[in-house]
N, CA, C and O atoms as CSV, one atom per row, in Angstrom:
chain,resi,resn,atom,element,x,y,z
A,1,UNK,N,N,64.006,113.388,-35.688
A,1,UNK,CA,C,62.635,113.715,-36.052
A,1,UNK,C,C,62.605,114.609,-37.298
A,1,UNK,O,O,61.744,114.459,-38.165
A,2,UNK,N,N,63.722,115.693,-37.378
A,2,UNK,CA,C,63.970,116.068,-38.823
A,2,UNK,C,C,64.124,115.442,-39.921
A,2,UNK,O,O,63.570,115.633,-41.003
A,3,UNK,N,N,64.688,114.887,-39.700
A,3,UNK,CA,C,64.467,113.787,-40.861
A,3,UNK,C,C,63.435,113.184,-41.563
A,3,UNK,O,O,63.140,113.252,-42.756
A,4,UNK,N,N,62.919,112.569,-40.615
A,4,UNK,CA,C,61.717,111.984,-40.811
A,4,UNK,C,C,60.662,112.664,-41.407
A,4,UNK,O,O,59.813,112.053,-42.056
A,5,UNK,N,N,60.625,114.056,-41.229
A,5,UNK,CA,C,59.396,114.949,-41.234
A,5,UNK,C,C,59.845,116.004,-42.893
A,5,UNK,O,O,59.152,116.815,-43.507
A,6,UNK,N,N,61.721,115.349,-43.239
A,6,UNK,CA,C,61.706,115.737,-44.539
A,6,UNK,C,C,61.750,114.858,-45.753
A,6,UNK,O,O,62.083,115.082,-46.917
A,7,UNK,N,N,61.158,113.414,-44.912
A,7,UNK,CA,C,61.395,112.043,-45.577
A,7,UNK,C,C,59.729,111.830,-45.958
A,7,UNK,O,O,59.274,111.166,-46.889
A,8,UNK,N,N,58.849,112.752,-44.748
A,8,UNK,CA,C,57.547,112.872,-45.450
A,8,UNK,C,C,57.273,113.323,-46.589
A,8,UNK,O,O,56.910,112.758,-47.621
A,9,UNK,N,N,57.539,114.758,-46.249
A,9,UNK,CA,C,57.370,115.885,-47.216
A,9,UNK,C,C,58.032,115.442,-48.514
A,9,UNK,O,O,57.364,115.854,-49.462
A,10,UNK,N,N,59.213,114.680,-48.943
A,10,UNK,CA,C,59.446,114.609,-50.419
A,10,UNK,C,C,58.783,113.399,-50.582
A,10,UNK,O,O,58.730,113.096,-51.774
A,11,UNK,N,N,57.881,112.009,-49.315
A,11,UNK,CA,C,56.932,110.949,-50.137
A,11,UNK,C,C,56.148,111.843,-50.781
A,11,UNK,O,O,56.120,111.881,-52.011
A,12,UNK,N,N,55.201,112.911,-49.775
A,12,UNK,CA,C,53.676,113.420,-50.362
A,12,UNK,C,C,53.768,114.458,-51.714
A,12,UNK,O,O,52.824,114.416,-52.502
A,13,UNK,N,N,54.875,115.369,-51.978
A,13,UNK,CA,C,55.153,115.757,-53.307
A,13,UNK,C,C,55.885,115.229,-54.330
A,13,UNK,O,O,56.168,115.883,-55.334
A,14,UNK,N,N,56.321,113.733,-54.097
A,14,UNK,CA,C,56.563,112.652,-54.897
A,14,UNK,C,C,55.247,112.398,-55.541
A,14,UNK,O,O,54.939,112.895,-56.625
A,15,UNK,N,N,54.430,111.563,-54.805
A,15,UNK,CA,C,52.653,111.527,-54.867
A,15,UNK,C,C,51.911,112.530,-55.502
A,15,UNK,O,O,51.113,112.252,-56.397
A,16,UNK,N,N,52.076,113.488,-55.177
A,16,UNK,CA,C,51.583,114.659,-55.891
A,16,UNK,C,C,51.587,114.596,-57.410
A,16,UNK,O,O,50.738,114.191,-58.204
A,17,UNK,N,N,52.990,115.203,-57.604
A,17,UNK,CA,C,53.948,115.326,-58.889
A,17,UNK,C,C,52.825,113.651,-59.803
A,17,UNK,O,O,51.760,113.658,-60.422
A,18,UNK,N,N,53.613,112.703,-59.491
A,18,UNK,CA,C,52.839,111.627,-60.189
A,18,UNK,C,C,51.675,111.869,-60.556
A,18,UNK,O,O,51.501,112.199,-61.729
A,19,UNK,N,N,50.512,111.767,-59.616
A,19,UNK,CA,C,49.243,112.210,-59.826
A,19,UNK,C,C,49.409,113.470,-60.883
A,19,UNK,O,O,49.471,113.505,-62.112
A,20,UNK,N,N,49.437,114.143,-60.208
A,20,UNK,CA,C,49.329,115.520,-61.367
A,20,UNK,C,C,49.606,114.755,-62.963
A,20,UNK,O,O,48.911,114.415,-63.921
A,21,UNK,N,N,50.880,114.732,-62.627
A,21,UNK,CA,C,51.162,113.762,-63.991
A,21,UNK,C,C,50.735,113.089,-64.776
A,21,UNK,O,O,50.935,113.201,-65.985
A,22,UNK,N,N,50.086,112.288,-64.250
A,22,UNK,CA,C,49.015,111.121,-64.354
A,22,UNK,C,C,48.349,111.699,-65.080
A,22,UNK,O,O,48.572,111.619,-66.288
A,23,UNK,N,N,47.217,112.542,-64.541
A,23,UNK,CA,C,46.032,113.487,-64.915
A,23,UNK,C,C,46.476,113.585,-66.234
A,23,UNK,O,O,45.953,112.898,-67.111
A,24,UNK,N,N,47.766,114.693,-66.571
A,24,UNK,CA,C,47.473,115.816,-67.615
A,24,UNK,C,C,48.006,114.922,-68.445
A,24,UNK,O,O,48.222,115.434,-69.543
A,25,UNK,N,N,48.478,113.168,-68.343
A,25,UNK,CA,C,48.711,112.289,-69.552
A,25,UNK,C,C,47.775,111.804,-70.283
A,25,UNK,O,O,47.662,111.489,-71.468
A,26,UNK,N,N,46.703,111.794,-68.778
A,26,UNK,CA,C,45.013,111.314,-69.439
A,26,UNK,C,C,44.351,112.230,-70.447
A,26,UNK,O,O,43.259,111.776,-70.789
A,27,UNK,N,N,44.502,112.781,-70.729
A,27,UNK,CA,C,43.955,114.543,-70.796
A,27,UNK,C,C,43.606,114.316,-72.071
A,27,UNK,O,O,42.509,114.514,-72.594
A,28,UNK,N,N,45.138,113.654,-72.812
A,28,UNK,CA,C,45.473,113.462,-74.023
A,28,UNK,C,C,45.660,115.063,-74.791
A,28,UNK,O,O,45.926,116.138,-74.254
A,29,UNK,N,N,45.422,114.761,-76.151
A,29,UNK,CA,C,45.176,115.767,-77.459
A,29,UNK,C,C,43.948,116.788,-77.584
A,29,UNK,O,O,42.972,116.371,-78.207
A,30,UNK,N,N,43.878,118.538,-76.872
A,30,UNK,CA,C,42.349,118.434,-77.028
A,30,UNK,C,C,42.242,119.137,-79.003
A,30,UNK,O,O,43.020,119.825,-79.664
A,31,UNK,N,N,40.962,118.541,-79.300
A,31,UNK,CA,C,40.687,118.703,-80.314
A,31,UNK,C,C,40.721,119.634,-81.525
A,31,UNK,O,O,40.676,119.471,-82.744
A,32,UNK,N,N,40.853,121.017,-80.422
A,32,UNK,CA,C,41.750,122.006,-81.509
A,32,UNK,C,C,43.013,122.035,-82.195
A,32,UNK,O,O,43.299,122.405,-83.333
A,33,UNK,N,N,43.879,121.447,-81.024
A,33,UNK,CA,C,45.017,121.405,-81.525
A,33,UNK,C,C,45.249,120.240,-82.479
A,33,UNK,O,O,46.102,120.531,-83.317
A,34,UNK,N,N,44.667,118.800,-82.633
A,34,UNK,CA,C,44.713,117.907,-83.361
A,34,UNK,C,C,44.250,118.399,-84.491
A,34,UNK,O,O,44.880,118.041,-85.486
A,35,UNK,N,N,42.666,119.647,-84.800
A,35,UNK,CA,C,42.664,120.121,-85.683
A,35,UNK,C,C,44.018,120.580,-86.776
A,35,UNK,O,O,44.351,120.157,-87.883
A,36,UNK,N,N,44.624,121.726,-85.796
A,36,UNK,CA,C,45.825,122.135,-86.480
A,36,UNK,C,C,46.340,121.366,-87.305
A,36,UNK,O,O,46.508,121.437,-88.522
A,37,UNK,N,N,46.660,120.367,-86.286
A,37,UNK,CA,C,48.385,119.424,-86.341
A,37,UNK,C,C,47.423,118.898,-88.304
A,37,UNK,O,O,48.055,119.028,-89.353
A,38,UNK,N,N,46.227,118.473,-88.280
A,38,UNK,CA,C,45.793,117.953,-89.559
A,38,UNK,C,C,45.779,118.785,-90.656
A,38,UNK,O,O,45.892,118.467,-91.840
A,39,UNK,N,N,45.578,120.287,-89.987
A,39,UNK,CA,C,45.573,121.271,-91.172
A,39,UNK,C,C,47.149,121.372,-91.760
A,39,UNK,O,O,47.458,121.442,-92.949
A,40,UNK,N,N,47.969,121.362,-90.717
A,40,UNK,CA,C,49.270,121.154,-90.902
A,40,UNK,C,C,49.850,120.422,-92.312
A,40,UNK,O,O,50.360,120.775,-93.375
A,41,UNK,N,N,49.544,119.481,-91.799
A,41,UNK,CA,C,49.626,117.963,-92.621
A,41,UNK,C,C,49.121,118.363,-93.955
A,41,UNK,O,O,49.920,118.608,-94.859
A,42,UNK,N,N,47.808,118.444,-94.133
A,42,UNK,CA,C,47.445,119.011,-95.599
A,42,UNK,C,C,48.078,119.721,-96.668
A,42,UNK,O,O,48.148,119.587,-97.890
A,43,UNK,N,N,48.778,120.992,-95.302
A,43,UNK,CA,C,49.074,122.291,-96.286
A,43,UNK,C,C,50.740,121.395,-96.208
A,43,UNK,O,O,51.545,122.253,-96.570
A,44,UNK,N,N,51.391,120.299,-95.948
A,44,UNK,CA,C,52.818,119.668,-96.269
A,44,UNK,C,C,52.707,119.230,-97.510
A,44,UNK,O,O,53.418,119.432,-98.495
A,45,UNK,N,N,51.197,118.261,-97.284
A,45,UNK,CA,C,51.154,117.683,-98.326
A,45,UNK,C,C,50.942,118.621,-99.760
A,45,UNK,O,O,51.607,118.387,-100.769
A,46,UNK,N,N,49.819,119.815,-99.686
A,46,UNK,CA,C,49.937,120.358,-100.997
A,46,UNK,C,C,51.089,120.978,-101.452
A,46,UNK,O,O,51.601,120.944,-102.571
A,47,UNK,N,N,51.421,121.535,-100.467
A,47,UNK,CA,C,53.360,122.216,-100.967
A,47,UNK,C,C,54.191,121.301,-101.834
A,47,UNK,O,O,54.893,121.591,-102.802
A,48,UNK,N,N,53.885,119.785,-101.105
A,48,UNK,CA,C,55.424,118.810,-101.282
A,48,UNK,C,C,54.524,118.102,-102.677
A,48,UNK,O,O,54.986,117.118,-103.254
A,49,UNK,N,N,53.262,118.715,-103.093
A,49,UNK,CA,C,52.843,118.070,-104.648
A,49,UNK,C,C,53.276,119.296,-105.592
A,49,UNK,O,O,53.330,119.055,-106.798
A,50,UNK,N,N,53.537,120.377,-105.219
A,50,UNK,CA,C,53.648,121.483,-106.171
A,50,UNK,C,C,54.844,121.656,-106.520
A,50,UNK,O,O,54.973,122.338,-107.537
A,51,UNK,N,N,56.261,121.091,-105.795
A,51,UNK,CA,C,57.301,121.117,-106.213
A,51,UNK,C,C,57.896,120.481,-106.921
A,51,UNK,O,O,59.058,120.782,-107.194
């Protein structure tokens, strides 16, 4: 019966874990940080014209 009852417990935080997972893949990019990542990009690009 031990067994069994630790053969549950790692299905339902198997399940878990995924889900969770799932979620914060949906989530995606939030928009501040994509801000950055573009401001980023800009200030590469003006550097890598000035040299």
């Amino acid at each position: 019966m031990h067994l069994a009852q630790n053969k549950e417990r790692e299905r339902f935080i198997d399940e878990n874990l995924r889900r969770v997972y799932e979620e914060t893949v949906d989530e995606g990019i939030p928009d501040k940080f994509t801000e950055l990542l573009n401001k980023l990009k800009e200030q590469e690009r003006e550097n890598g014209a000035s040299k």
